[in-house]
TILUM-389722 format. One line per 8 residues: number of its first residue (from 1); their letters; for each residue x negated, y negated, z of N, C-alpha, C. Coordinates in steps of 0.05 Angstrom, whole numbers, plus 5000, padded with zeros to 4 digits. Atoms other than C-alpha are relative to their C-alpha. Layout:
BEGIN
NUM) A) X/Y/Z/X/Y/Z/X/Y/Z ~ ...
END
This chain:
BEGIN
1) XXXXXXXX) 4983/5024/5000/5000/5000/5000/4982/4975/5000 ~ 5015/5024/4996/4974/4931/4983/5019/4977/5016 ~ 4976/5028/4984/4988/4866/5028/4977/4978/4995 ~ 5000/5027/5007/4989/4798/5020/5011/4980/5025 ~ 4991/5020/4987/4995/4736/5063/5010/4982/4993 ~ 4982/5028/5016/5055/4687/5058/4997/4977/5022 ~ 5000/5021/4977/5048/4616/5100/5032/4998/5007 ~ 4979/5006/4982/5112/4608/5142/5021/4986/4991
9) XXXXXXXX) 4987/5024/5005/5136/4546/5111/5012/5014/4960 ~ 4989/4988/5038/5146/4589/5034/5006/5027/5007 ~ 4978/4972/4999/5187/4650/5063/5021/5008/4995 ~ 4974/4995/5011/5246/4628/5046/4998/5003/4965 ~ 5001/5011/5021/5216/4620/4974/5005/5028/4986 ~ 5005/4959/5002/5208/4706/4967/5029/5001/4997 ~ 4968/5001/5003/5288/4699/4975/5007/4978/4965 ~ 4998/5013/5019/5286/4640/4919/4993/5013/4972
17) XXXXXXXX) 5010/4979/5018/5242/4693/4878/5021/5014/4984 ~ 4976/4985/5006/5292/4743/4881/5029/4994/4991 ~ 4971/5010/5008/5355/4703/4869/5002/5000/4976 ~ 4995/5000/5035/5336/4694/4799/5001/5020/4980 ~ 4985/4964/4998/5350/4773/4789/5018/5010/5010 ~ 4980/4987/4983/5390/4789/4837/5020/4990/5022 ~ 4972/5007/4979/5448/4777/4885/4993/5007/5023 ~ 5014/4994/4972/5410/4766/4958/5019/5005/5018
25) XXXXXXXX) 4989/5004/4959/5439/4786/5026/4981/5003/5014 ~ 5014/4998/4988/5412/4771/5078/5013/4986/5029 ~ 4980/5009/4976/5431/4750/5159/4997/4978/5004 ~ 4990/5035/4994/5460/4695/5181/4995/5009/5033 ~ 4986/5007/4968/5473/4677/5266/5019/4994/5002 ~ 4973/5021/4994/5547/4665/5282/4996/4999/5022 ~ 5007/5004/4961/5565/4655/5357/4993/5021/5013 ~ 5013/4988/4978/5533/4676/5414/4980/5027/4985
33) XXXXXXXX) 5015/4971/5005/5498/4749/5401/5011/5005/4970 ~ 5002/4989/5028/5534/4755/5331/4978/4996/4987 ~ 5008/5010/5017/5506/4758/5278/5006/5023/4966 ~ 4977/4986/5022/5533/4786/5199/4975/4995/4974 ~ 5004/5006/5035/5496/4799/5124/5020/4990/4990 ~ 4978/5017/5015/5523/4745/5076/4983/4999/4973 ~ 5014/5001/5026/5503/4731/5005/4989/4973/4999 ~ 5015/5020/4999/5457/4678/5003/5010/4983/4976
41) XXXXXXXX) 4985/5022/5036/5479/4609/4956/4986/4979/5017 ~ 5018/5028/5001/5446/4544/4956/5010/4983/5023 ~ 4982/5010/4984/5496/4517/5007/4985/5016/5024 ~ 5012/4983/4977/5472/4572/5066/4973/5010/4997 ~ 5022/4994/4997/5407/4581/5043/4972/4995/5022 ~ 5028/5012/4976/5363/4541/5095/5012/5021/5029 ~ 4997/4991/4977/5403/4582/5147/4999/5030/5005 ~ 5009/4968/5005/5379/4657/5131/4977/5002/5024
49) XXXXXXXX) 5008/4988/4983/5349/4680/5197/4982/5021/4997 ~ 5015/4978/4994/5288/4719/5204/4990/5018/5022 ~ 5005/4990/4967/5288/4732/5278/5031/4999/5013 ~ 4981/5011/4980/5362/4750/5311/5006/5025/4997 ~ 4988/4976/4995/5396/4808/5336/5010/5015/4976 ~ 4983/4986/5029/5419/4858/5286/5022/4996/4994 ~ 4970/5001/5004/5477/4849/5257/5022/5036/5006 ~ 4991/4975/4990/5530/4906/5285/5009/5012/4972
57) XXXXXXXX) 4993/4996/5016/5561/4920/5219/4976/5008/4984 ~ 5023/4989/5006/5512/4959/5179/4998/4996/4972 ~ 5000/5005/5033/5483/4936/5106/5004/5028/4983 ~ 4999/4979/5014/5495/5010/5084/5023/4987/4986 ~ 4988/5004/5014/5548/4981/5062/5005/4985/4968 ~ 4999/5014/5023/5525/4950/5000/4989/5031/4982 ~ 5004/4980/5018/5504/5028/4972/5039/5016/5003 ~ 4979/4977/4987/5567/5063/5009/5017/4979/5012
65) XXXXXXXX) 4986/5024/4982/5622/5008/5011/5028/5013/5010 ~ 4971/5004/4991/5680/5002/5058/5012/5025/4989 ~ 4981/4992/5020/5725/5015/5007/4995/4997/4975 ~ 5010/5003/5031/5705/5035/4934/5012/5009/4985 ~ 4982/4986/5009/5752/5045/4882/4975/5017/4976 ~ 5019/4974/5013/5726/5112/4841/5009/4997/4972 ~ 4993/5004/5017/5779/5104/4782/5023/4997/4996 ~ 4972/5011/5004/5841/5080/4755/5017/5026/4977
73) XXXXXXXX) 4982/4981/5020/5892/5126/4721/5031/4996/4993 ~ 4971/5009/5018/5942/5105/4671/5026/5018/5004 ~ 4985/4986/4997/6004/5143/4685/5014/5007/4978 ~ 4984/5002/5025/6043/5127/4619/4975/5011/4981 ~ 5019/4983/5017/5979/5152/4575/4985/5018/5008 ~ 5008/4971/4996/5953/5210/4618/4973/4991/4999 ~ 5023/5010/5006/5885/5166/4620/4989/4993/5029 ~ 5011/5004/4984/5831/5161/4672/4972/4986/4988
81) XXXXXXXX) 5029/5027/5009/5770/5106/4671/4987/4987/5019 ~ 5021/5002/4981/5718/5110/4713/4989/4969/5013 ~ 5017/5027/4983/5696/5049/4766/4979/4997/4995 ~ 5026/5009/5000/5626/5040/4751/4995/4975/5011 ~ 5001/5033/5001/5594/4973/4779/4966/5015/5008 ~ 5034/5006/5000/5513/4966/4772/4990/4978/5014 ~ 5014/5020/4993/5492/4905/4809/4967/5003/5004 ~ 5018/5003/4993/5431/4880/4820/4996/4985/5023
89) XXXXXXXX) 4983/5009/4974/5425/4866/4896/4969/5003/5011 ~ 5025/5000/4974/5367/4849/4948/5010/4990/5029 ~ 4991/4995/4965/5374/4863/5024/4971/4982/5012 ~ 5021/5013/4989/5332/4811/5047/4994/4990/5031 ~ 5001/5000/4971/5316/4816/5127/5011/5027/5006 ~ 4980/4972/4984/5342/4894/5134/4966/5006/5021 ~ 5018/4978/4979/5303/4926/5193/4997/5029/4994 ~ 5014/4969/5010/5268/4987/5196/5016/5021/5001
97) XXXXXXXX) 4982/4980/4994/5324/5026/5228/5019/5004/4978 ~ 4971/4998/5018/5376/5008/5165/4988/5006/4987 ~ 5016/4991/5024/5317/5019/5118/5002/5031/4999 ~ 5005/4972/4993/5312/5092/5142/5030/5015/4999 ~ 4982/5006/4998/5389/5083/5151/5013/5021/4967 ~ 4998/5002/5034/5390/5080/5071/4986/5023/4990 ~ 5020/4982/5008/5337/5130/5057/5011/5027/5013 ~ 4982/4972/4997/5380/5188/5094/5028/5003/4985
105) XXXXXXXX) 4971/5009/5020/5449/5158/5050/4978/5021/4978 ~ 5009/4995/5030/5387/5173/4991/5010/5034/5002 ~ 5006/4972/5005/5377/5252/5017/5025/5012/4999 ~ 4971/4981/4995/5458/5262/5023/5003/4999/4976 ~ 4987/5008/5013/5478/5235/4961/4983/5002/4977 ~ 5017/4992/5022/5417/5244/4910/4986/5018/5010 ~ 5014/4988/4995/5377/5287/4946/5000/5034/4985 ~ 5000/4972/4995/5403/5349/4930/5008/5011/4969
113) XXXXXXXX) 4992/4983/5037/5433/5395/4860/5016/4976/4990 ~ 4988/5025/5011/5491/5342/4862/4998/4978/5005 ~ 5007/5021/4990/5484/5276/4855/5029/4979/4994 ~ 4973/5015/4994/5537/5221/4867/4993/4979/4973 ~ 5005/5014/5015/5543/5174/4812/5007/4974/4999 ~ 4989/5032/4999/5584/5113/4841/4965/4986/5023 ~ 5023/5001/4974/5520/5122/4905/4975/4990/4978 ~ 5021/5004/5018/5464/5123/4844/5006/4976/4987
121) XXXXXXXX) 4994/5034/5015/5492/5059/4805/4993/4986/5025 ~ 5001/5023/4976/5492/5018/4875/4966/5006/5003 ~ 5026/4997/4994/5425/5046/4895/4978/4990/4983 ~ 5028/5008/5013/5377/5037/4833/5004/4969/4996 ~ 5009/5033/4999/5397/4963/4836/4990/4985/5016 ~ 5002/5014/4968/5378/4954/4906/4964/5000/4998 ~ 5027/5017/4997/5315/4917/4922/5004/4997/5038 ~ 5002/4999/4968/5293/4924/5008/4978/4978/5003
129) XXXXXXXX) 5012/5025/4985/5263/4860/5041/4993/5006/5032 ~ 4987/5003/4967/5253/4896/5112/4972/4981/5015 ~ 5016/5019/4983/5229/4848/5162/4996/5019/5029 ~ 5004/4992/4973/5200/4880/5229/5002/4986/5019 ~ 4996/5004/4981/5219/4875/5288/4972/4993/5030 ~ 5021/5013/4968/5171/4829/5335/5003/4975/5021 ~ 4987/5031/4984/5209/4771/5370/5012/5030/5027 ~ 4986/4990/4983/5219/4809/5435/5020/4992/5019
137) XXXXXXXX) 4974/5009/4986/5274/4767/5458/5029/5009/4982 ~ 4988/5001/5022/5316/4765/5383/5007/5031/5001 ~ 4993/4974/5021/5300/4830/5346/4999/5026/5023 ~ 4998/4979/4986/5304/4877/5404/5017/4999/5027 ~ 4969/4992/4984/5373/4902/5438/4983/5017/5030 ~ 5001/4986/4986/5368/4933/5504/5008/5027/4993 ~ 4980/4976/5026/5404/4994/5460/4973/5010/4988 ~ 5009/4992/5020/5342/4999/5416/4988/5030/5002
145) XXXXXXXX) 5022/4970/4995/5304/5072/5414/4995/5012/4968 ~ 5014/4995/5027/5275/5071/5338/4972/5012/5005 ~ 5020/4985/5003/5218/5090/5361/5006/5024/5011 ~ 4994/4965/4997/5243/5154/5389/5015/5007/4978 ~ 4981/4993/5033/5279/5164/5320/4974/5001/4984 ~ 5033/5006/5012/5206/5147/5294/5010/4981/4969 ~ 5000/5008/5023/5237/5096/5248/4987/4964/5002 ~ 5005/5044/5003/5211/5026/5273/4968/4999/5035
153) XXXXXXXX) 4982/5027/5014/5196/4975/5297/4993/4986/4981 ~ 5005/5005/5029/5160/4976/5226/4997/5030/4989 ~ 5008/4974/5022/5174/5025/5178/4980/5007/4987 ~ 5024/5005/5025/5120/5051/5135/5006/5010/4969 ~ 4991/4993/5029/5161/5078/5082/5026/4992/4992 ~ 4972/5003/5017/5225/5072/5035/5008/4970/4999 ~ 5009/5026/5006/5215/4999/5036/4994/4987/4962 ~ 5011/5016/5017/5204/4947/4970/4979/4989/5012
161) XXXXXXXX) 5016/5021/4998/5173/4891/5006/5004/5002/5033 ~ 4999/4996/4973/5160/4888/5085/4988/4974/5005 ~ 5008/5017/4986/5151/4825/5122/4990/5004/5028 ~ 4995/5002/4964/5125/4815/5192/4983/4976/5007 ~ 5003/5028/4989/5114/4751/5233/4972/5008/5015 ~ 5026/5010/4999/5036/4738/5246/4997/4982/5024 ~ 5000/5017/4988/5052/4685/5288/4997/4977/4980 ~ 5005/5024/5013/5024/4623/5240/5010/5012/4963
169) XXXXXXXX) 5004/4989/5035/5028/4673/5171/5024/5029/5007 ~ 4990/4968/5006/5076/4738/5148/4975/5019/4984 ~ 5018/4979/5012/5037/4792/5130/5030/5013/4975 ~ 4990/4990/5027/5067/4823/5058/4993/5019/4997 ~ 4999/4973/5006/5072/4893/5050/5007/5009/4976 ~ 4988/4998/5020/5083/4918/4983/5013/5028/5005 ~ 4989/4973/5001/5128/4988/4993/4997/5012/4973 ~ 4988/4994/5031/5141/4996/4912/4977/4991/4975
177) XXXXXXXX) 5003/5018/5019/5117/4977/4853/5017/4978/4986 ~ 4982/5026/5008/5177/4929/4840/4991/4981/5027 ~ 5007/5021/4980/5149/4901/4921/4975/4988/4988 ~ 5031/5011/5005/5080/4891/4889/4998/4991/4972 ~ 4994/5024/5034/5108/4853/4822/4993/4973/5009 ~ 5004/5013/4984/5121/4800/4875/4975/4985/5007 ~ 5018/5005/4996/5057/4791/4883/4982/4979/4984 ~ 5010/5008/5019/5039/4756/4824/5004/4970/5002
185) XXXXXXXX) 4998/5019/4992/5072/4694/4856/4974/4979/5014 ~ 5025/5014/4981/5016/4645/4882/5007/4999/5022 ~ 5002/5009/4979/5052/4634/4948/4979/5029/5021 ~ 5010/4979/4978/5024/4709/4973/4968/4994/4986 ~ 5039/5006/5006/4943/4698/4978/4995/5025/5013 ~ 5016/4972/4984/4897/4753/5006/4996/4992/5020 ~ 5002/5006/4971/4886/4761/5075/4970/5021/5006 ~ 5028/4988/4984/4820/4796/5117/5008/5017/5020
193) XXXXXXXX) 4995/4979/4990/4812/4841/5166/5008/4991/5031 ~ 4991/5013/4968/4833/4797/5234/5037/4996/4984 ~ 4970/4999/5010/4898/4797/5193/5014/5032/5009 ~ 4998/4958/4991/4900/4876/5203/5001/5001/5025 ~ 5009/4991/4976/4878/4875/5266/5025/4983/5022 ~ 4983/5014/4986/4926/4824/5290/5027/5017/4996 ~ 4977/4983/5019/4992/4867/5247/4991/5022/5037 ~ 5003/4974/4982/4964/4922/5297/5002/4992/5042
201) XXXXXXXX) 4998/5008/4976/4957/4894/5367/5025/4989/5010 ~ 4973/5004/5005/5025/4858/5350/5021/5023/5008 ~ 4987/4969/5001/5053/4929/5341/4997/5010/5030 ~ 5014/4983/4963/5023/4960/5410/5017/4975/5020 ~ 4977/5018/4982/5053/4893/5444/5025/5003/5002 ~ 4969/5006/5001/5122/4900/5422/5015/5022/5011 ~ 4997/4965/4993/5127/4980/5434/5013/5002/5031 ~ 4995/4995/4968/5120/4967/5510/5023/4990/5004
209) XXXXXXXX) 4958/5015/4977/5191/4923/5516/5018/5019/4989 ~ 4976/4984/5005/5235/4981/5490/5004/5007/5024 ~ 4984/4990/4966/5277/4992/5548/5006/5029/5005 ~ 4990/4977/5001/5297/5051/5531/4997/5024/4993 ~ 5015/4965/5013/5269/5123/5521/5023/5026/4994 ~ 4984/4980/5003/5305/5181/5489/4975/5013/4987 ~ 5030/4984/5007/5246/5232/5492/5009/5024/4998 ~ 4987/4968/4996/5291/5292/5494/5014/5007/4976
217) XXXXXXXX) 4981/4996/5018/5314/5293/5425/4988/5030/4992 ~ 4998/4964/5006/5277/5363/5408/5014/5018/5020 ~ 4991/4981/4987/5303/5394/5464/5037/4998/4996 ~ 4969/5000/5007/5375/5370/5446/5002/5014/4974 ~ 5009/4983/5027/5352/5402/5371/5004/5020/5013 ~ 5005/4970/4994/5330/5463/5405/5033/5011/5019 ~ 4972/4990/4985/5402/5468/5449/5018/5016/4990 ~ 4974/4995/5022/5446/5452/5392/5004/5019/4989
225) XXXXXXXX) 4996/4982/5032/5417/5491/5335/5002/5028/5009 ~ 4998/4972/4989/5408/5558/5383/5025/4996/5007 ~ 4966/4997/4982/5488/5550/5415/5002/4996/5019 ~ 5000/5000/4974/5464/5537/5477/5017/4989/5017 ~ 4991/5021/4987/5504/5473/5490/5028/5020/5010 ~ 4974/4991/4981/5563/5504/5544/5024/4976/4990 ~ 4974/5018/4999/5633/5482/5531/5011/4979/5015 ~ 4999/5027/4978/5644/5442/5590/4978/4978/5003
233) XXXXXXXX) 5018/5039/4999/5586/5390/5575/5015/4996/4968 ~ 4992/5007/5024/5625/5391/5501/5021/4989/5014 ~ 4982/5011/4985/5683/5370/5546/5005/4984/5013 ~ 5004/5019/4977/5652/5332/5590/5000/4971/4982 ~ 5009/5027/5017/5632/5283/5529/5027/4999/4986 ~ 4968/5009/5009/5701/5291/5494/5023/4989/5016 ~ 4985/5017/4983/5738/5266/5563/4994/4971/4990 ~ 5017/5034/4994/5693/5199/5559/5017/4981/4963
241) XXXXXXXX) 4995/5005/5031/5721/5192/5478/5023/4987/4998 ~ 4968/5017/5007/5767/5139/5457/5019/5008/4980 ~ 5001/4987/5028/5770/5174/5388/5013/4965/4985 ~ 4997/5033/5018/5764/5091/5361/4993/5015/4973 ~ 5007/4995/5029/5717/5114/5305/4975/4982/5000 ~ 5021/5011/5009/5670/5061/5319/4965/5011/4996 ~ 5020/4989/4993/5613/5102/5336/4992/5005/4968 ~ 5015/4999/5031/5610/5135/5255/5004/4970/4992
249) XXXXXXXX) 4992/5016/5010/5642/5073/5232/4975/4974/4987 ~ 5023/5006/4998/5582/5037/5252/4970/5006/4996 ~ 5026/4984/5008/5527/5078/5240/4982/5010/4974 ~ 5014/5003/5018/5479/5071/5190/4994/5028/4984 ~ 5006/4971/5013/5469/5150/5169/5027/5012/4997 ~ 4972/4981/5009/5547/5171/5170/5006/5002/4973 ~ 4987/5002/5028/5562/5191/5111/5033/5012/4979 ~ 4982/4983/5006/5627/5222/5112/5025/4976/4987
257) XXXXXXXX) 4976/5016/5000/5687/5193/5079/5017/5013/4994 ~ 4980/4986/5009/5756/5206/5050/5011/4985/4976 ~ 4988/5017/5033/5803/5182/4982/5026/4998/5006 ~ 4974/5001/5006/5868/5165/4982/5001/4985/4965 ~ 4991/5015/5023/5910/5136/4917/5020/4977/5008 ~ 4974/5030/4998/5948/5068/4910/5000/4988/4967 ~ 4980/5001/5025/5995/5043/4864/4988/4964/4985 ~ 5011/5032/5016/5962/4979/4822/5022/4980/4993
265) XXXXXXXX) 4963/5016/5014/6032/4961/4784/5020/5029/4997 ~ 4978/4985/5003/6089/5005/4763/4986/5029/4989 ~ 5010/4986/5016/6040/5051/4714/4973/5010/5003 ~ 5031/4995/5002/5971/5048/4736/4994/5008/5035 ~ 5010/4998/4970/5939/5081/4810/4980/5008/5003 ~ 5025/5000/4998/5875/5069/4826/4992/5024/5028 ~ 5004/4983/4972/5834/5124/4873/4980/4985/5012 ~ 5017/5009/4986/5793/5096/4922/4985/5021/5024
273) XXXXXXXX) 5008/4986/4992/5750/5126/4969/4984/4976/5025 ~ 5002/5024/4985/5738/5094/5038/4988/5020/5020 ~ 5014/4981/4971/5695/5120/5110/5017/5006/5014 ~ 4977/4984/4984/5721/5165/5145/4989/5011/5027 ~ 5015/4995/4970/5708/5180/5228/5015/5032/5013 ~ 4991/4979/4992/5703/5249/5256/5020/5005/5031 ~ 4974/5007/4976/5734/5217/5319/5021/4997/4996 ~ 4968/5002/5002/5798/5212/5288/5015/5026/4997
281) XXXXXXXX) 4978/4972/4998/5845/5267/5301/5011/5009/4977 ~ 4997/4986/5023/5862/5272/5226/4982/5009/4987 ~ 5020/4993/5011/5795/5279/5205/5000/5030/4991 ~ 4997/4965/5006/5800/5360/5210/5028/5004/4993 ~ 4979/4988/5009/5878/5369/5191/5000/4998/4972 ~ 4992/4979/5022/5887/5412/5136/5027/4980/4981 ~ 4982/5013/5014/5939/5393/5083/5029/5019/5005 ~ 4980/4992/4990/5997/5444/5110/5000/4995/5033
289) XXXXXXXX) 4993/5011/4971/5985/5411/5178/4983/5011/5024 ~ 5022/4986/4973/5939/5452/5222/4974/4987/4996 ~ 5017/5020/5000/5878/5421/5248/4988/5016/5023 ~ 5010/4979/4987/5823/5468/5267/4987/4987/5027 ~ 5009/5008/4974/5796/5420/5317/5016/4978/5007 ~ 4986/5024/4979/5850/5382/5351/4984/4990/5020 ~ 5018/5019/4970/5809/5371/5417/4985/4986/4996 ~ 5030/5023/4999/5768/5309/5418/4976/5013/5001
297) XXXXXXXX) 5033/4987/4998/5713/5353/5446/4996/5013/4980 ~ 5007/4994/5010/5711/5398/5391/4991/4975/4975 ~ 5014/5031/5010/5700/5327/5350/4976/4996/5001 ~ 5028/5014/4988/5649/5304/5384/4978/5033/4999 ~ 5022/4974/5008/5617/5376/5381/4991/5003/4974 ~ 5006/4999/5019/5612/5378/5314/4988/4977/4986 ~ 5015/5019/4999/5592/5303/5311/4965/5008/5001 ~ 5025/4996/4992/5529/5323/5346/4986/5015/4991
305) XXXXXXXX) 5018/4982/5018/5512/5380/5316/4992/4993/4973 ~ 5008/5022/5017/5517/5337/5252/4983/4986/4996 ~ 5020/5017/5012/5466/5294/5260/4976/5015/5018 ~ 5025/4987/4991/5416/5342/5308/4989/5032/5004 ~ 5007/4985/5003/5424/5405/5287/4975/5013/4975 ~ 5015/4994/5021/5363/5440/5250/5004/4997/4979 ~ 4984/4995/5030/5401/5457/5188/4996/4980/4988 ~ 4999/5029/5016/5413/5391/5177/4974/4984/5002
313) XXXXXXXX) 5028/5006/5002/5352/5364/5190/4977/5015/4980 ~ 5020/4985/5018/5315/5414/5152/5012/4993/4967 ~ 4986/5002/5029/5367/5400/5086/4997/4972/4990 ~ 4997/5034/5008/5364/5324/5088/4971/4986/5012 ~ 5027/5000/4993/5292/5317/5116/4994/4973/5015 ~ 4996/5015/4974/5311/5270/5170/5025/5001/5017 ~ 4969/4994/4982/5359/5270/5228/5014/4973/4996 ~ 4980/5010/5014/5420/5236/5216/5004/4971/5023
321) XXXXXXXX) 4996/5026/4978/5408/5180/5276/4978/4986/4999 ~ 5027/5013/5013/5354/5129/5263/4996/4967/5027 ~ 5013/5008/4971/5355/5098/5337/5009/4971/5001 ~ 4985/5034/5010/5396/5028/5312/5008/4994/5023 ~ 4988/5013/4969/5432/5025/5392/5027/4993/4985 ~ 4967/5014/4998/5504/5008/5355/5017/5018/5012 ~ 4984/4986/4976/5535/5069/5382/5002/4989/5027 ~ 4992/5010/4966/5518/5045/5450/5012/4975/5009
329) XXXXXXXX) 4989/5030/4990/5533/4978/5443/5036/4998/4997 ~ 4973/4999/5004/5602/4994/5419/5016/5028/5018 ~ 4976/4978/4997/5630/5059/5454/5013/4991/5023 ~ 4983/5007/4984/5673/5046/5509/4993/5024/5019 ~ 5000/4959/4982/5657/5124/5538/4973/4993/5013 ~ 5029/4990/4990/5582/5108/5541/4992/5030/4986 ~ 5006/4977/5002/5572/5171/5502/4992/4994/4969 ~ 5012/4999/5025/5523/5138/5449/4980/5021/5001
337) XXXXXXXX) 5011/4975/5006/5470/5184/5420/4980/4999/5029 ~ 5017/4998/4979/5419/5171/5485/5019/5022/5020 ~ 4983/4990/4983/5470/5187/5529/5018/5026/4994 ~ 4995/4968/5012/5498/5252/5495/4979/5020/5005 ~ 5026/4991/4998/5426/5273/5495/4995/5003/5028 ~ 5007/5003/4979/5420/5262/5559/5021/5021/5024 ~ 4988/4981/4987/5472/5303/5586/4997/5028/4981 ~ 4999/4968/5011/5461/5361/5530/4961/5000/5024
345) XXXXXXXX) 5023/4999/4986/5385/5357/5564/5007/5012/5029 ~ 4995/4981/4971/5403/5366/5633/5015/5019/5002 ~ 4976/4982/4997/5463/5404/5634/4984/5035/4988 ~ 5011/4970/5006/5427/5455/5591/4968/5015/5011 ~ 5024/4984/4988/5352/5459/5631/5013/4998/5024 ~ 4993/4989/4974/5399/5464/5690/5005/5025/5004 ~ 4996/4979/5002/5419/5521/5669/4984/5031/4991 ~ 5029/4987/4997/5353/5550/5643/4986/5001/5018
353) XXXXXXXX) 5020/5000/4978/5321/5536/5708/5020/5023/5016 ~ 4984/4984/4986/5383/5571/5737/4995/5041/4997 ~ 5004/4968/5010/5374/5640/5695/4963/4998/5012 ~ 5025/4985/4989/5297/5645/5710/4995/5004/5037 ~ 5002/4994/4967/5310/5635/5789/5007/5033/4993 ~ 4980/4976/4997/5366/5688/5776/4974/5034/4990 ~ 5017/4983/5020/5309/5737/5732/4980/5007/5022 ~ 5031/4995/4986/5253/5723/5784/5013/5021/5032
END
C-alpha cells in the first residue's frame, strides 16, 4: 500500500475530487450525540465531519437499501422489467467497522456460485473513504469492541482510500488502485518515516480507551458450533427480547431480507424487496401458517448461531459481527452481541467446570 500526506486545511478537497465522478456521502452532526450520512452539495459541504460519533443507521445501506424495488410487472402484457440502477457513489468518512461491515455484504452476496445482481450494480460503483478512528472523545462509543472483532480502529483492508488524523497532517492510504489514482492530485505530497512512526504510536494510544473487552468470542464459537449452548441460557436471552428488530435492523453485516409486491396503478406491480429482522415473530412463519420458531428464544438462538457459528464463519470468511456497539446502544434487553457472549461464556464454563469436578 502506498501513502501520501494531505495538510488539514485541503481534506475537504479529496471530497471535491470525488464529486466530479461521483455522488458523495458522507456524515454530518445533528443534535446532541446524533449524527446521519447525507449526500454532500455545495450548500452542506463545509459541514462534513471528520471526527463524531458514528452515525446509528448504517451506510450498508447505500449497497443493500432499505427498500429496493427488484422489478415492475405489467399485468395487461404478461411483461416483467428488471430495476437495475448503477450509480456511482463515494462513502466518504465510513469507519473501519462499516468498511468490514460492507466487505462481509461482499462474501454473502458475490462471494459465492450465486451472485446477486441488484447487490453487484450498487457495489462496483462504490468508492470507500474510511477515516479512522482517533479522537478519543468523538469517534469512540463506550459500545465500541472492533478490536475484538479485529476490524478497527483502522482497517488494513477492503478500503479505497483511508484517512487518519496526524494531528497537524492526514496520512493517505491508498487501499485500491482507483485509492491510488487519487494520488496524482498535488494536494497529497510524500511523507517520511516520523510520519509512520507517529500513524503507529497514534494507534497503540487510542487501543488503551476501548472500554470494553469481548475476549470470549472463540469460546462462544467453540459453544455454539459444538451444541453446547443449554436451553435455558437460550431463554434466558429470549426473556430480555423486545422482538423490536432493531438489533439486525441496525447492523452492519445482517443480511437477511424479505419481498413483498405493491400495486403502482391499476395494471402495473412493482416487487420490492426490503430488510427483514429475525426478531420478528413472522420472520420464520411458513406460508400455511406454522412457524417453526414461535419462541423469541428460539429467534435469538438462531440469531447467534448466525453470526458465530463456524459454518458460517468458515463459508463467508468473516464472522457476521464487526464490533460497531449499535446493538448495544439500541437494545432495550441489554442482550447486544458482548453481552450474549458473555452469558453463552459463563453459563457454559460453569458447566464444564461442573462435569470435571463431577469426573474427578
Amino acid at each position: 500500500m502506498r501513502a501520501r500526506i494531505v495538510d488539514k486545511n485541503d481534506i475537504l478537497k479529496i471530497v471535491d475530487i470525488l464529486r466530479k465522478d461521483h455522488e458523495v456521502i458522507a456524515p454530518f452532526q445533528g443534535r446532541g450525540r446524533d449524527s446521519f450520512f447525507d449526500v454532500v452539495t455545495d450548500a452542506n459541504r463545509d459541514q462534513v465531519k471528520m471526527h463524531l460519533h458514528n452515525p446509528y443507521y448504517p451506510p450498508k445501506r447505500y449497497v443493500l437499501p432499505h427498500i429496493e424495488k427488484l422489478f415492475d410487472i405489467d399485468q395487461a402484457k404478461m411483461d416483467v422489467k428488471a430495476a437495475y440502477v448503477e450509480p456511482k457513489r463515494a462513502i466518504f468518512g465510513i469507519r473501519s467497522c462499516d468498511v468490514h461491515g460492507i466487505y462481509h455484504l461482499d462474501r454473502f452476496y458475490l462471494g459465492r456460485d450465486y451472485k446477486d445482481p441488484y447487490y453487484e450494480r450498487l457495489r462496483r460503483g462504490l468508492f470507500l473513504v474510511n477515516v479512522v478512528c482517533t479522537d478519543k472523545e468523538l469517534d469512540i462509543d463506550n459500545g465500541c469492541f472492533c478490536m475484538c472483532a479485529n476490524t478497527g480502529p483502522a482497517s488494513t483492508e477492503h478500503f479505497d482510500l483511508q484517512l487518519m488524523d496526524l494531528g497537524d497532517v492526514y496520512m493517505a492510504v491508498a487501499g485500491s488502485p482507483k485509492g491510488e489514482a487519487l494520488f496524482a492530485d498535488p494536494i497529497f505530497k510524500r511523507g517520511d518515516d516520523s510520519h509512520v512512526q507517529r500513524r503507529r504510536s497514534i494507534l497503540n494510544e487510542v487501543r488503551k480507551h476501548f472500554k470494553l473487552a469481548v475476549n470470549w468470542y472463540s469460546a462462544a464459537v467453540r459453544y455454539i458450533t459444538t451444541g453446547q449452548v443449554p436451553e435455558e441460557l437460550w431463554a434466558q436471552v429470549g426473556n430480555r427480547c423486545l422482538e423490536c428488530g432493531a438489533c439486525t435492523y441496525l447492523c452492519p453485516a445482517c443480511t437477511c431480507f424479505t419481498v413483498a409486491d405493491r400495486k403502482v396503478d391499476g395494471k402495473v406491480v412493482e416487487r420490492v424487496r426490503l430488510w427483514d429482522s429475525c426478531a420478528l415473530s413472522g420472520f420464520t412463519r411458513m406460508a400455511g401458517g406454522h412457524n417453526p420458531r414461535r419462541a423469541v428464544h428460539d429467534r435469538r438462538n438462531r440469531r447467534f448461531f448466525r453470526k458465530l457459528a463456524h459454518y458460517f464463519v468458515q463459508r463467508e470468511l468473516s464472522m457476521a459481527c464487526v464490533g460497531c456497539g449499535r446493538c448495544i446502544d439500541v437494545c432495550h434487553g441489554d442482550i447486544g452481541m458482548p453481552s450474549v457472549v458473555e452469558i453463552i461464556r459463563r453459563g457454559c464454563a460453569g458447566k464444564e467446570n461442573d462435569s470435571t469436578i463431577i469426573k474427578r
